[in-house]
N, C-alpha and C positions, 0 to 999 in steps of 0.2 A: 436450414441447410438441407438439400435434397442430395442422396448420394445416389448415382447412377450405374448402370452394369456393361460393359463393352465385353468384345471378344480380341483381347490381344494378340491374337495369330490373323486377323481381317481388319482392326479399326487401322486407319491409316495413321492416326495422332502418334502409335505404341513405339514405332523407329524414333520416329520426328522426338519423344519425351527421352528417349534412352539414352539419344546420340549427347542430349542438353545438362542432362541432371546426371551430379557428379557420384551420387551411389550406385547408381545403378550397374549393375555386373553382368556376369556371362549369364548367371540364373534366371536372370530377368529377360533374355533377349528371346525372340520369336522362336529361332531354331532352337532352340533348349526346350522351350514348350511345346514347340512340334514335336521332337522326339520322345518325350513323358509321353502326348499324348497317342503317337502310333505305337507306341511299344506295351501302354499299359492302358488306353481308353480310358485316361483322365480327361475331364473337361478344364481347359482352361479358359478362367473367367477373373477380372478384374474390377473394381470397384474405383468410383472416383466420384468426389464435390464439384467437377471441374465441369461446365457448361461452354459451350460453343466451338470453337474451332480446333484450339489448343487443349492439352493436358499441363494439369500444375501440380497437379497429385493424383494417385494410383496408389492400392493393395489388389496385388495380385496371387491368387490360391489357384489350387488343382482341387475339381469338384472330385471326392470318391466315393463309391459307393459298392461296397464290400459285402457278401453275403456273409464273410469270413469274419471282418474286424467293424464293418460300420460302416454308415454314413460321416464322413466328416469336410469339414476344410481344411487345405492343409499350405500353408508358402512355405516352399516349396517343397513335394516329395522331392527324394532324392536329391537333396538341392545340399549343400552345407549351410548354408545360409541367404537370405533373401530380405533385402532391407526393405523395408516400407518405404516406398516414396512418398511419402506423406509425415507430416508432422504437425504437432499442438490439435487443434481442437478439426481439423480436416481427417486426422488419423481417428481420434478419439470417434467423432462420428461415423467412419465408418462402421469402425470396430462395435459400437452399441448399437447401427442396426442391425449390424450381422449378428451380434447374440442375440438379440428378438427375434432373427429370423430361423436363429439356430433350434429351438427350442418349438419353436412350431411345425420347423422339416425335421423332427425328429433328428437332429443328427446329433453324435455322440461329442463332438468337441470339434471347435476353430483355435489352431492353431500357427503363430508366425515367427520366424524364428531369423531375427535381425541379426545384421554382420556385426551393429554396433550401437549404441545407446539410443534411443530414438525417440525419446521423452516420453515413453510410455507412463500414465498415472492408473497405477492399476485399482485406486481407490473410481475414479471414474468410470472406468471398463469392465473390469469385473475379471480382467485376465491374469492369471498369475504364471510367476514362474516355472513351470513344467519336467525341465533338463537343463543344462551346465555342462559347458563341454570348454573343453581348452584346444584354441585354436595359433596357429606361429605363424609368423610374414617377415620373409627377407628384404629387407631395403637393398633394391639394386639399382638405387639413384647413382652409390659410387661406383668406382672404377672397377673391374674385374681385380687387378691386385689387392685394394682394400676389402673386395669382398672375399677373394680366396682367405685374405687374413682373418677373417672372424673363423674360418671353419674349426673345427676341436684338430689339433693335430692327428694324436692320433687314432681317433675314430671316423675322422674324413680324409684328411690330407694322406696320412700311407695307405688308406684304401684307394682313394684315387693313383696314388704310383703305382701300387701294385697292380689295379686294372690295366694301366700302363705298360708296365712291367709285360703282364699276361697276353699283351694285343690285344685286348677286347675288341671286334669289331662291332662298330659303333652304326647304326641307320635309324633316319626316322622320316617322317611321313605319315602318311594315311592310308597305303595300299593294300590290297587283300590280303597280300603276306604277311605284313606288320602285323594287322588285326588277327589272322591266323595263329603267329608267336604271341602274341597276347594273350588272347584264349586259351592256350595251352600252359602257361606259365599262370595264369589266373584262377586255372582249374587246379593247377599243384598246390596253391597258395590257400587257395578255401580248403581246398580237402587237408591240408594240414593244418589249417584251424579251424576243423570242425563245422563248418559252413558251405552250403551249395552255392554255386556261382551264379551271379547274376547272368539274366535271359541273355541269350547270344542276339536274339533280336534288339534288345537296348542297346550290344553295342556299333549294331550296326548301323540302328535307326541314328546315332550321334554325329558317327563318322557320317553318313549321308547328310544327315541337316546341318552338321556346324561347318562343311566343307574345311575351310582354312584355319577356321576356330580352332579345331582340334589337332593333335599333333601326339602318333606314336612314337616313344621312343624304346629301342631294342639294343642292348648289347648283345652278343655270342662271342661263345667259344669253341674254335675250329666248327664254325655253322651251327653246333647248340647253343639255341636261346639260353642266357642268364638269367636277365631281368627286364624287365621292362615297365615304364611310368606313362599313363596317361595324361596330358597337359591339356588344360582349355585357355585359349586367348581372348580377351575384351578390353575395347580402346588401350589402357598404358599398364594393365594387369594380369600377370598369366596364375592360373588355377592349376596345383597340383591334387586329380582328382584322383584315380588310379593306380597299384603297384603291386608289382607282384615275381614272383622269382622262384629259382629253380633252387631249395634247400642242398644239392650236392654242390654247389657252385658260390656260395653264401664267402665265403674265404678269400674272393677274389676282388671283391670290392664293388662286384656290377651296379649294383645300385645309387651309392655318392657320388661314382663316377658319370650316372645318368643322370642326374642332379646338377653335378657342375657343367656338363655337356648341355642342359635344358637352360640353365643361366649363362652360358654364352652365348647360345641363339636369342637369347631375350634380348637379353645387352644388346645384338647385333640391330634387333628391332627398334630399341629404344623404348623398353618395359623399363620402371622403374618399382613394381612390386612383382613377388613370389608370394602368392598366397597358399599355404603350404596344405587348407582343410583344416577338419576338426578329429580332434583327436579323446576319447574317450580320458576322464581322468585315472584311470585304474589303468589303463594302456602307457605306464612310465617310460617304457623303452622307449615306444615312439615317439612319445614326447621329448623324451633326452635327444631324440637323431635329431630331429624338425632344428632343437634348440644347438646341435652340435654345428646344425648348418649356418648357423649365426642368426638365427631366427628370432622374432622376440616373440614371447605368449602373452592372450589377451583371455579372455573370458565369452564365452557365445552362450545369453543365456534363451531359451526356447519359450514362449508362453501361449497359455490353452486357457480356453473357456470356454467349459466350467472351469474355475481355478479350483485345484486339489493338489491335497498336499504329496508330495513326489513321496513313495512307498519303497521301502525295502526286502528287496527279495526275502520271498521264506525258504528255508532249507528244504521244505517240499518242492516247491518251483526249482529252485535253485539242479536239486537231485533229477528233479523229471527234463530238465533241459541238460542235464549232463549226459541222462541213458540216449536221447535222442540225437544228440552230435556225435554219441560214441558209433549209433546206427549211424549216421550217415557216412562216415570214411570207410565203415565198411560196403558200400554199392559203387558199382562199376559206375566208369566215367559215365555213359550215355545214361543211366540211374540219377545221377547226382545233378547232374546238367538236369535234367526231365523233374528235378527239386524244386532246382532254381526258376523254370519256369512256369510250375503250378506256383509256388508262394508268396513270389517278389508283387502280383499285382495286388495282393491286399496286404503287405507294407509299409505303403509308400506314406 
């Protein structure tokens, strides 16, 4: 078995495979990889067994190369998840020559990080588990009434009134203004937990490449932004990627109510999942909202090769990344911003 190298933003097969095969997502699709790579100069490169006209299987990674963190592979930076279209010994082969190839490009680790079980044999491969993240998906095959009814009374359903209550004025779209309210209610949100904001260039490079894909939603109050959720669309699944909010305004419920607002546009589409992201297991609250939406939780487990054993912060790291977030809330916006765009391209 020979495994071959395409460029999935030029091979013509990339649409033609994504439109067929039933995992494939938003993270897979062309303008997703177009936008990584004008915003951060990843190379997007994809691997496949597949000879001739058609594709049957693809793994598709971001080439990085970091003076900062490394050489590596990575499916997908930025991505939540990125299932192999590939399985049994199609997948396994690719994955064993790319660790041969790994270890001769010097690069520090290949890793992929599937939505869902994907028969990986890691005695085969050599790849092991790396990260563990809990991820939630709404079923919105039923009616809007049977789905308002899963929500947590009252940590959905009276925030929803009350937004009501309040008049939230509600718009969404893609327009320079949205993105504007975004950015600014995204900057409040990292600087209150201690994080600079992702590049303003990634979100514009998104909104340009996903056109229709993507979809800002804004609440305000008397014309102050509340909150607002970034959505992605793909074939019968919307991605809740993005969120962020105005902490004096947290009371009125902007956020569930941009939630239930985002699930009856979908409905209106005829999306039958809310795929809600991944959620950090130490991150409980959000976990508890995801699951107050009626959400169910699954497991996203990550795997690298070299496989090593996942390490526990020391109290030295642990302390030297606390003085350093405490530095960063203290720098002005245009500081904090000018963070996020020196650090996010060796992240990914």
């Amino acid at each position: 078995m020979t495994m071959y190298k395409i460029n999935p933003l030029t091979d013509p097969r990339w649409p033609v495979l994504l439109a067929q095969h039933a995992d494939a997502s938003v993270f897979h699709s062309r303008e997703w990889l177009d936008a990584i790579c004008r915003t951060y100069g990843y190379e997007p490169i994809a691997f496949t067994t597949s000879t001739g006209e058609d594709l049957s299987n693809v793994l598709v990674f971001c080439r990085i190369d970091s003076w900062l963190t490394g050489k590596r592979l990575v499916s997908l930076p930025f991505s939540d998840h990125c299932q192999p279209l590939a399985v049994g010994r199609h997948l396994e082969e690719i994955l064993r020559v790319l660790a041969g190839q790994r270890r001769a490009k010097h690069e520090r680790y290949i890793e992929i990080r599937p939505a869902a079980e994907c028969g990986l044999d890691e005695t085969n491969t050599g790849f092991m588990k790396s990260h563990s993240y809990s991820t939630q998906t709404v079923d919105l095959s039923l009616d809007l009434k049977a789905i308002y009814g899963r929500f947590h009374e009252s940590c959905i359903c009276r925030k929803i009134k009350r937004a009501e209550r309040e008049k939230l004025a509600y718009e969404s779209g893609r327009s320079e203004d949205l993105l504007r309210k975004f950015r600014h209610l995204l900057l409040l949100t990292r600087r209150r937990h201690k994080l600079p904001p992702q590049p303003a260039a990634w979100f514009q490079n998104i909104v340009r490449c996903l056109g229709n894909m993507i979809t800002i939603h804004v609440v305000s109050k008397d014309d102050i932004p509340v909150a607002s959720i970034v959505t992605l669309m793909h074939k019968n699944s919307l991605v809740y990627k993005y969120g962020c909010s105005d902490g004096r305004f947290s009371n009125m419920g902007g956020t569930p109510f941009l939630f239930w607002k985002a699930i009856q546009q979908a409905k209106d589409l005829g999306i039958d999942e809310f795929d809600l992201g991944r959620s950090d297991y130490e991150d409980a609250g959000l976990i508890a909202f995801k699951e107050h939406l009626g959400a169910v939780s699954s497991e996203l487990r990550y795997y690298r090769d070299p496989g090593t054993p996942m390490k526990m912060k020391s109290s030295k790291s642990t302390s030297a990344s606390a003085w350093a977030r405490e530095a960063l809330v203290r720098l002005p916006d245009s500081l904090l911003s000018g963070v996020g765009e020196a650090v996010y391209r060796h992240l990914g």
